[in-house]
Structure formats: structure tokens, C-alpha cells
N, C-alpha and C positions, 0 to 999 in steps of 0.2 A: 348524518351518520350512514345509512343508509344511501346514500348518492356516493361516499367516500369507498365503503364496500363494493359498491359495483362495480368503481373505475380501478381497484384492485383487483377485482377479480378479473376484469376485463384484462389486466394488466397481465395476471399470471396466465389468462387464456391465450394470448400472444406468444407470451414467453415457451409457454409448454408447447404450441404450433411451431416455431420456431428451434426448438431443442429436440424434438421428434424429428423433425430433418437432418438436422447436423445441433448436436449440444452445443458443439464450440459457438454458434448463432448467439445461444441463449445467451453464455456468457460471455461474449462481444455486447450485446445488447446490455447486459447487467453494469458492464461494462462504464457503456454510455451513461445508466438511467443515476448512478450512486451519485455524484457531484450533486445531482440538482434537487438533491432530498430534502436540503435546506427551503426550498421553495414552500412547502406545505403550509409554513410557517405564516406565508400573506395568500397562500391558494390553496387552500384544506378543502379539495373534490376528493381527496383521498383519507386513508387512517396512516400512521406511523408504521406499521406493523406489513406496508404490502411488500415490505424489502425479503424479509424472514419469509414472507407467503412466495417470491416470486422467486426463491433461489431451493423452496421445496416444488415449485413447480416445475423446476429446469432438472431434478434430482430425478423426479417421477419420471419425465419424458425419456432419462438417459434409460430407463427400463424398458422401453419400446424403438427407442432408438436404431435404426440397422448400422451395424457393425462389417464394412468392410473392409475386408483387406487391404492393409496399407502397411506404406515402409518407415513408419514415424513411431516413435515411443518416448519416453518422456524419463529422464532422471531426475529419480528424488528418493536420493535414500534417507532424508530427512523426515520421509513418512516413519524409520523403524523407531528413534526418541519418542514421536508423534502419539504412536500405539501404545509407549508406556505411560506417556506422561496425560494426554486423556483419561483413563480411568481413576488415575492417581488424581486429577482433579476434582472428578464424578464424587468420586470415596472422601473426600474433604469435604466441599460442598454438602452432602449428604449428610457428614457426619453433623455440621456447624449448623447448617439449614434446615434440613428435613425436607417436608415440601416445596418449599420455597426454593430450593437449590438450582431451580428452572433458569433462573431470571441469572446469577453468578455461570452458571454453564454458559448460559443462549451468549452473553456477553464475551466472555473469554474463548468460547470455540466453537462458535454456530457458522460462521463463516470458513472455515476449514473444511465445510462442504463444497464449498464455489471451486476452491483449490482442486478438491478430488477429481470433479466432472473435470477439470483440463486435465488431471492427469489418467484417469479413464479413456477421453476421449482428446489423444495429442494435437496440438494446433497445427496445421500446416503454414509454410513459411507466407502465404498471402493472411494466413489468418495472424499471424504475428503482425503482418505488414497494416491492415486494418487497429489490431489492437493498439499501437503505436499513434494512428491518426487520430484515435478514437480519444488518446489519453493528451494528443497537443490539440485538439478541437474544443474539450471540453475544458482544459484548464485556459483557455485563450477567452473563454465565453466568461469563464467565473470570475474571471481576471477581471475583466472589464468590467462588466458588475459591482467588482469591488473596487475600483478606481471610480465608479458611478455614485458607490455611496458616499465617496470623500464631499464631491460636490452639492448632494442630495441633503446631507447632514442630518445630524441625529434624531431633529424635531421632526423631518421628513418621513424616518426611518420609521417613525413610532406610529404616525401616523397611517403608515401601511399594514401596520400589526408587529412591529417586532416587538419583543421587550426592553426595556431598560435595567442594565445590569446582566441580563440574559444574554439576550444577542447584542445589545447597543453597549460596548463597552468603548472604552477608553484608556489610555496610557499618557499621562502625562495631558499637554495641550490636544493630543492625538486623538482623534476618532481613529478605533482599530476595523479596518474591512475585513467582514465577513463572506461579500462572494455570494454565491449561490449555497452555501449554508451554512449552518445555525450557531455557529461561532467562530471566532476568528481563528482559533488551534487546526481545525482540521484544515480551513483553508488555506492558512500557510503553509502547511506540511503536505496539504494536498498540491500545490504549485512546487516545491522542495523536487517533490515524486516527478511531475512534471516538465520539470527543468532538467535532470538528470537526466533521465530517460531521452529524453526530446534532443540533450547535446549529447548523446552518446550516439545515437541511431543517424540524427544530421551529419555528425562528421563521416559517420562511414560508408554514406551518398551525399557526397557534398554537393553533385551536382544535377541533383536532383529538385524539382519544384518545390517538395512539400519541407524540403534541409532548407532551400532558400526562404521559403512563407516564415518557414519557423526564425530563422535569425532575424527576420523583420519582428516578427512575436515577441523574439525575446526578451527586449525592454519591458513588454505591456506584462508578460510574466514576473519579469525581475521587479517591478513597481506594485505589482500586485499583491507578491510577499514582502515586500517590506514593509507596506501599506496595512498589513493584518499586525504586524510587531509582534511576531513570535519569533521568540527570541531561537529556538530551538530549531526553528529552520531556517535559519539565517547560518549557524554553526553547521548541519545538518549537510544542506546544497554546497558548501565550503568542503566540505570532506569528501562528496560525490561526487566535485567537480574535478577534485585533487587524484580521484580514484580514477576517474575515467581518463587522466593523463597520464597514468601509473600504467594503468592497466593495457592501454588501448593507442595511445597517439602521444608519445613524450611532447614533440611538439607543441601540444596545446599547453602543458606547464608554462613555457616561457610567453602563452597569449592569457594564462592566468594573471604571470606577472604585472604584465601590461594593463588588464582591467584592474589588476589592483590599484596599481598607481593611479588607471582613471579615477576609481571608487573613491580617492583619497582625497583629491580633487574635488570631485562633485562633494564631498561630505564639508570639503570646507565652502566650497561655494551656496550649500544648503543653510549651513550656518549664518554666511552673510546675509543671505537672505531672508532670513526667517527666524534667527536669532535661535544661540546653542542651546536655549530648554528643549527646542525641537530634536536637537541631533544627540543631546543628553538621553534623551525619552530613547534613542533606540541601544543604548549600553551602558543604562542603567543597572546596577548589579544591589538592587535591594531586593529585587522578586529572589536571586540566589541564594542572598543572604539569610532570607528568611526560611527558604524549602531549607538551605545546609544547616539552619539551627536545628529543624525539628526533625531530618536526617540521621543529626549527629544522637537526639533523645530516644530514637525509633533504634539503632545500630544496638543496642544489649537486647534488646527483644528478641531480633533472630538471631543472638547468641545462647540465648537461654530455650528459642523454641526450633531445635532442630527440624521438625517436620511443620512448621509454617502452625499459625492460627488458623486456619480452615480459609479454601477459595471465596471469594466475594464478603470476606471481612472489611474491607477497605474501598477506597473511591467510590466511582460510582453503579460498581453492583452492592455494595454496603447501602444505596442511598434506595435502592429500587428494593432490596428485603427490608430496609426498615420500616417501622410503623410512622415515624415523625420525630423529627429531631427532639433530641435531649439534651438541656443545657448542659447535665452534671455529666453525663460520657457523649460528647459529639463526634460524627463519626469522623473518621481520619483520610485525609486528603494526601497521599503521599505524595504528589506530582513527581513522580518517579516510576516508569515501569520497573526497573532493577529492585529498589524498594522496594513496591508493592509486593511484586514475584518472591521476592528473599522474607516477607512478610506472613504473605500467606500459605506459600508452598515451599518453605525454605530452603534448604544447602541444595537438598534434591530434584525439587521443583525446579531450582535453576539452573540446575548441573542440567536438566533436560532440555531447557530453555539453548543455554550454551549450547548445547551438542547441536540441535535443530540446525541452529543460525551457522554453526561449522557447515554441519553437511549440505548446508543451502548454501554457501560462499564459495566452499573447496574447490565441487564437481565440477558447479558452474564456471570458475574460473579457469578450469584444467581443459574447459571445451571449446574455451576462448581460441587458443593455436590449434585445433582442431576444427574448427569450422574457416570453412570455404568461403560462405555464403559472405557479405559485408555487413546485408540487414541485419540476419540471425548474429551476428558475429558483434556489431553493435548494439543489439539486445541484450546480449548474455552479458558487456561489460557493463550497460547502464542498471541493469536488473544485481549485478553485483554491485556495485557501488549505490543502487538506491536502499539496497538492504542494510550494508552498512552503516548507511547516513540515517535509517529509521532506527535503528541498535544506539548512536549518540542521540538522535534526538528524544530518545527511550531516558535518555540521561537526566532528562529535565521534563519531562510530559509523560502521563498515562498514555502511550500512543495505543495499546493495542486495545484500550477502552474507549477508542477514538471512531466514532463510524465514519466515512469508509476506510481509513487507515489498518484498522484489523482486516478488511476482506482485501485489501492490496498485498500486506505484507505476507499473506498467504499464496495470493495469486500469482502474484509477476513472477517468484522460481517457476512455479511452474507451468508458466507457459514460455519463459526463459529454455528452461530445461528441456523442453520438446524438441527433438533433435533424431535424425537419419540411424540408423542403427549399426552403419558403418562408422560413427561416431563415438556411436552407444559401445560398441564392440571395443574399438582402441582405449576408449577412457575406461573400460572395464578392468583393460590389462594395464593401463598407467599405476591406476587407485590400487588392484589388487582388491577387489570390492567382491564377493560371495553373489550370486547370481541372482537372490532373492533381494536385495539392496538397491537394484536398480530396477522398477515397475515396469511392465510392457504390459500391456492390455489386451495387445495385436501380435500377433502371429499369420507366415502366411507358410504355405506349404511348398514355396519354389528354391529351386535349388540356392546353394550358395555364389555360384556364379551371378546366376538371373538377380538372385539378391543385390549383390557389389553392382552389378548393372543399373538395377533402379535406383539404388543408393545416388552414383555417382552422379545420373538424371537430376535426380530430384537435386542435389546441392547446386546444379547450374541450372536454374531458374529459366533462362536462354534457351537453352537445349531442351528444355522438357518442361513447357510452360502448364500444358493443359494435366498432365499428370501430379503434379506440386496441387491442384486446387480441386481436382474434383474427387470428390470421397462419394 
């Protein structure tokens, strides 16, 4: 315990070094560290708890942080729902839990910290350009990992320390891979995020190294998720991939079509091989059957409880304030974020929900023809499209109950959103947005000329390399 606390602390000493410099550091580095949380699990030098420690230490340093002048700011008028629907969570939680309401908060919105520090402190387009490696690096590493456990096998798996039923599950004949952590849910959904992101940003430097490493990748990502058999990211990266051809390259629609036909192909040739209980096991519709039965029993409760049963009634902040299960009332597993949300904080709670995810999709999308840039420009369409695709996969999975899923779906608008202010200006007059809707942190005092000038610098990357990355 005590060796585990050190290397925590050591952890958050880095982090706060590092965010003292430049914040955006920290959470590049946070960045990095989340995937490989699942590790502790066969390497316990650390406590559970250094995730929540090391993202109040990247909070504190933004306090000492120097702050200069620069031409970046960040949209997110998704922060005004934010403001109301926090407290209204507090005020539930409170009412239902009392003390305990720590554990129902920390879960549903402790991570909407990480989000602030980017939006306090805007990414510049190298800091985007890092974020991006950072997120095809680490799911390329997990990946393999999880194509490692297939061959390792279950008895292997125990033996290292995992659980049985915990981490070691199974679907069918199917050992389900976990990855680099602690079940197979996040790690599908974490390669989902991934993948989007990774083909959005590749097609808009196609001719670039890391667009080319990545389409060599992509199989070992694509094997990776299917390998977890989450069913919800298999739906999820289908609609993100659908998006980013909508949104960004029609073109790639008719190179969807084509991998379909392959897919269609390999899944028969999977079957010869390996015989259809295999290829059954991955669209199998009894796990839906059963969530749509008790769905359907759960649907008059938020009819009858307009203001929700109180936050952290359900999943698994319900299982962190209980005392120990109870046969005669057990707690309720909605595998549903919609559910859950319509459960606990009802009609209202999700009308804020709703509004959030608009203003995180709109802006971002309206900045899409408005950016110059190809990287930023491919960010904003993968960062829309991977939001959407976590909103369906929201359909079938507690996603924002899901660590690191909750501090991603916070994060990537807003570093998506970090954009030139001659950007910020135009999409102001598009939206017709009230001046306080879109956050600036930064201000400088040069004219409007000089302004348009650094602006147009900064969006050619070329032209004004060293300006773009030093703060």
C-alpha cells in the first residue's frame, strides 16, 4: 500500500511539473496514462485512485500556470446545459444519498475537469497533432495485447491475476479480450474511439507516415474490437465511419461499400473455418433481448417519476453506495446510459443530456468548412462522428459509467473545439451564438489587423511553424 501511494504520488509530481509548464502537457500525458489503468490489475505498484489524484494535480498546476498571450480559443457552448445540469445532479445525489453522494458525483462528473483544463488552456494545432498519435499509439499497443490474450488463454490469464467472470469472460466458444484493461466493454469502445478518430485525421494526410503506419494498424485495431465482442462497438464505429464519409470525404462511402462486401466474405470464410457457433457468438441478439425485456418493465417508472429517482440509484454508482447486495431488492443494472439518465434524473436530466451532445455536434460541425487546416479539419470531423457513435453505443452500454470512456466523451470536443479566433469570430456570426456561449480564456491587446494576421499564420502551419507551437 504504501509503495502503491508513492508511485502515485510520484505520478501526480510529474503531472503537476509538467502542467505548470504548459497544462495542455498534463493532459496529453493523462492522455497517454488512461488505457493502461487495466494493468494494476497483474501490477498493483500503484492504488486505483491515482487517476482522480493525478487530474487534481494537472487542476492545481493550471493555478500557477503562465498564461500567454495567444490567438487560440476554444468552443464549447456545451459548457451553458453543463452549469445547469451539475448542480441538478449535486441536489439529487444529496437528496437520495446524503454523505455518500461523493462516490454517484465522482462517477458521473469528476472527469469534466480534464475537459475544463483544455478548455481554459486551448490546444495548439501540434498539440492536437500529438493528441491524435497519442490516441493511434496507445490503442495499437492495447490491441495487441488483446489479440495476445486470445492465444494466452483463459487459464493463463488467471494465472497472472485476473478474475474469472471479472476480467476473464467469455461469449459463447469465445474468450472476450480485454487489452490493457479491466474488461472487455471499455476496450472495445476504447478501439471504436480509436478507429474513428485515427480514419478521420489519416484521410486528411493521406500522405503522410503516421496516415500510412495507421492503415497498416488498422486490421490489428479492427481484430482487436471484434476480439472484445462488444457488441455496441461494432454498431458504434459503423455509424462513425458512415459519419466521417458524410461529413468529410463522400468518397470513402463507396470504399465502405467495398469493405463491406469484404467483411461479408471473411465472415463466411470465418465460418468455414471455424464453424457458425463462432460467427453466431458475434450477432447473437439474446443479450438485447434480455436488456429490451427489463427496458420495457423500467419504461412506467420514468413515467410516473418526472424528476428521476435520485443520481447514483442504478449501475454502478448504486453498487459503490451500497452496503452488500440484497436478494429481496437487487440493485438495477440498466445497461443503458438513456435508461439510466431517464431513470435517475428524468425528462429533465435528459433534455440537458440532449442539449450538451447538440451543442457538442452543431458548433463542431459548422467549423468543419471553416477550417483551413487538413489536421484540425480532420479532427473536428472524427471528434464529431466519434461523439455520435458513443450517443448509440450509449444505446446498449452504461458508457459514461465506463472509465476512460467518461473522461474521452468530455475531452475530445474540447480539444476538437480549440480553433483560431478568426474562426471563432465567423462561426459566431453563422450560429448567431450571444458572446458568453463561446469560452475564450485568452485575450490579447493587438489590433484587429495584427489579430487577422496571426490568425491567418497560425492556420498555415508552413508559414508560421514556430508561432503555432510555442506558448
Amino acid at each position: 500500500m504504501i509503495a502503491g501511494i508513492t508511485v502515485a504520488l510520484a505520478v501526480c509530481v510529474v503531472l503537476f511539473g509538467l502542467s505548470v509548464r504548459r497544462p495542455q502537457w498534463g493532459v496529453l500525458a493523462m492522455t497517454a496514462l488512461m488505457p493502461f489503468h487495466g494493468l494494476l490489475l497483474i501490477y498493483p505498484v500503484t492504488v486505483s485512485f491515482w487517476k482522480e489524484a493525478a487530474v487534481l494535480a494537472i487542476l492545481v498546476a493550471c493555478l500557477f500556470a503562465r498564461r500567454m498571450p495567444r490567438n487560440r480559443t476554444v468552443v464549447a457552448p456545451w459548457l451553458l446545459p453543463l452549469i445547469v445540469l451539475v448542480p441538478l445532479g449535486v441536489i439529487s445525489a444529496l437528496i437520495v444519498h446524503g454523505a455518500d453522494a461523493f462516490f454517484p458525483l465522482k462517477i458521473a462528473f469528476f472527469y469534466i475537469l480534464l475537459a475544463v483544463v483544455a478548455v481554459m488552456f486551448p490546444f495548439t494545432r501540434r498539440d492536437k497533432d500529438v493528441f491524435v498519435s497519442i490516441l493511434i499509439v496507445t490503442g495499437v499497443l492495447s490491441s495487441l495485447y488483446g489479440i495476445w490474450q486470445q492465444f494466452a488463454g483463459p487459464f493463463a490469464l488467471a494465472d497472472m491475476g485476473y478474475e474469472w467472470n471479472e476480467h476473464i469472460r467469455s461469449a459463447g466458444p469465445l474468450l472476450r479480450s480485454f487489452g490493457t484493461f479491466n474488461q472487455p466493454f471499455p476496450f472495445g469502445l476504447f478501439l471504436m474511439l480509436v478507429i474513428i478518430v485515427g480514419t478521420a485525421t489519416a484521410l486528411a494526410e493521406p500522405h503522410r507516415l503516421r496516415s500510412r503506419l495507421f492503415l497498416l494498424a488498422f486490421p490489428v485495431l479492427g481484430l482487436g474490437m471484434v476480439l472484445s465482442v462488444v457488441r455496441a462497438s461494432y454498431v458504434g464505429v459503423v455509424v462513425g465511419l458512415i459519419l466521417i464519409g458524410v461529413l468529410l470525404y463522400r468518397r470513402f462511402l463507396g470504399w465502405l461499400g467495398v469493405a463491406a462486401a469484404g467483411g461479408v466474405l471473411a465472415l463466411a470464410a470465418t465460418a468455414a473455418v471455424f464453424g457458425s457457433a463462432v460467427v453466431s457468438t458475434f450477432f447473437s441478439s439474446s443479450s438485447l433481448e434480455d436488456r429490451g425485456g427489463h427496458w420495457t418493465t423500467n419504461v412506467p417508472l420514468i413515467l410516473t417519476q418526472p424528476f428521476g429517482q435520485g443520481l447514483g440509484t442504478t449501475g454502478s454508482s448504486a453498487a459503490k453506495v451500497s452496503d452488500g447486495w440484497d436478494p429481496a431488492a437487487p440493485l438495477y443494472q440498466p445497461d443503458s446510459n438513456i435508461i439510466k439518465i431517464l431513470l435517475e434524473l428524468g425528462p429533465l436530466g435528459f433534455a440537458l443530456y440532449v442539449a450538451i451532445v447538440l451543442l457538442m455536434v452543431i458548433p463542431l460541425t459548422r467549423m468543419i468548412p471553416l477550417t483551413t487546416d487538413p489536421l484540425e479539419r480532420g479532427l473536428l470531423g472524427g471528434v464529431v462522428a466519434a461523439t455520435l457513435a458513443a450517443c448509440v453505443a450509449a444505446l446498449f452500454s452504461t458508457y459514461l459509467e465506463i472509465f476512460p470512456m467518461d473522461a474521452y466523451f468530455w475531452l475530445f470536443p474540447a480539444v476538437a473545439g480549440s480553433t483560431s479566433l478568426t474562426v471563432r469570430n465567423q462561426l459566431s456570426g453563422r450560429l448567431r451564438l450571444p458572446r458568453p456561449a463561446i469560452l475564450s480564456t485568452h485575450r490579447t491587446r493587438s489590433t484587429t489587423a495584427a489579430i487577422r494576421s496571426r490568425n491567418a499564420a497560425s492556420e498555415n502551419p508552413s508559414a508560421n511553424r514556430v508561432n503555432s507551437e510555442t506558448e
